[in-house]
Residue, then its C-alpha position, 0 to 999 in steps of 0.5 A: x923117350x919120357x918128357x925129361x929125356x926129351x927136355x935133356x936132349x933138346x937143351x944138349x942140343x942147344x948147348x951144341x948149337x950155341x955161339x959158346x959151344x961153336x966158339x969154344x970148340x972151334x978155337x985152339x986155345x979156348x977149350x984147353x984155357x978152360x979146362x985148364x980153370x976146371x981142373x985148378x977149380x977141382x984141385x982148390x976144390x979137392x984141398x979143401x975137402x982133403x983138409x977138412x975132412x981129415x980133420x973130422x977125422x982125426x988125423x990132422x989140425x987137431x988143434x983147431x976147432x972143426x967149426x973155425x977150420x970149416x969156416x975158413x975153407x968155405x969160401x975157397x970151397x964155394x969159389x971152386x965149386x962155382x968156377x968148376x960149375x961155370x967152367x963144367x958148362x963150357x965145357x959141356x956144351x962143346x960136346x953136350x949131346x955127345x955127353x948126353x948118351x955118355x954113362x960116365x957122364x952121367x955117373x959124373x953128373x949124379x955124384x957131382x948132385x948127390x957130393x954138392x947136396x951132401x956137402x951143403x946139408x949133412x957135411x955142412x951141419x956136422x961141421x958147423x955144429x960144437x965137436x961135442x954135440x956130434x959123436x965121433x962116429x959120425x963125424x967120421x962116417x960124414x967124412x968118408x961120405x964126403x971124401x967118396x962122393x967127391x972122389x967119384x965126380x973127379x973119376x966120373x969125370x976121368x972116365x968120360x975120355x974113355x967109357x964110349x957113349x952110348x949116343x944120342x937117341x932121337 
């Protein structure tokens, strides 16, 4: 097992062990409560990418500038990404070494990675920049790589109740 894999499990192991992870596993409200602000984070979240992207794309709010639109959805977008992160975690550390040996999980983590760094760098500059200095094209092609990365965390996510785990080595 490398030096990382080793970090990773240790710290799953911790989360299992925390006053939150026995907490929220324990009660019969707490984990359903939570999830509940996870997945209203994950529709808040979705709608703003459904909402901005289509614009890059075309297909709606074509009268409002892709600058203006983006500014407007930012805060909401940020709000949901920052409750699903907070929520995510509590989740997560009900289960945390269970998580560690899942691939849906970890397919869920790395496109959640790759969604919010794309977002923030490629997706952000596309969208902040004047329409004219951005050719169509890549507008288009930053749209549909935003809409797949996000996509595949919500499914990432969908899949960890029925793709068995591998278990946790060590």
């Amino acid at each position: 097992m490398s030096w990382i894999a080793g970090e990773l499990l240790a710290f799953c192991r911790w989360c299992n062990e925390s006053s939150f992870g026995h907490g929220i596993r324990d009660s019969v409200w707490l984990f359903p409560f939570v999830e509940i602000f996870h997945l209203l984070a994950l529709g808040l979240l979705g709608g703003t990418i459904v909402i901005l992207n289509l614009r890059l794309l075309g297909f709606r709010f074509r009268n409002e500038p892709v600058a203006a639109l983006a500014r407007d959805v930012r805060p909401w977008m940020i709000g949901s990404i920052v409750v699903m992160l907070i929520s995510g975690f509590l989740l997560f550390s009900t289960e945390a070494v269970k998580m560690y040996g899942s691939p849906a999980f970890q397919f869920k983590m790395s496109c959640l990675l790759l969604a919010i760094l794309f977002t923030f760098t490629v997706h952000r500059k596309v969208t902040m920049l004047d329409e004219e200095r951005i050719a169509p094209v890549w507008r288009k092609l930053a749209a549909i790589v935003c809409i797949v990365l996000w996509t595949a965390v919500a499914l990432g996510g969908r899949a960890i109740g029925y793709v068995p785990s591998n278990g946790a080595a060590g």
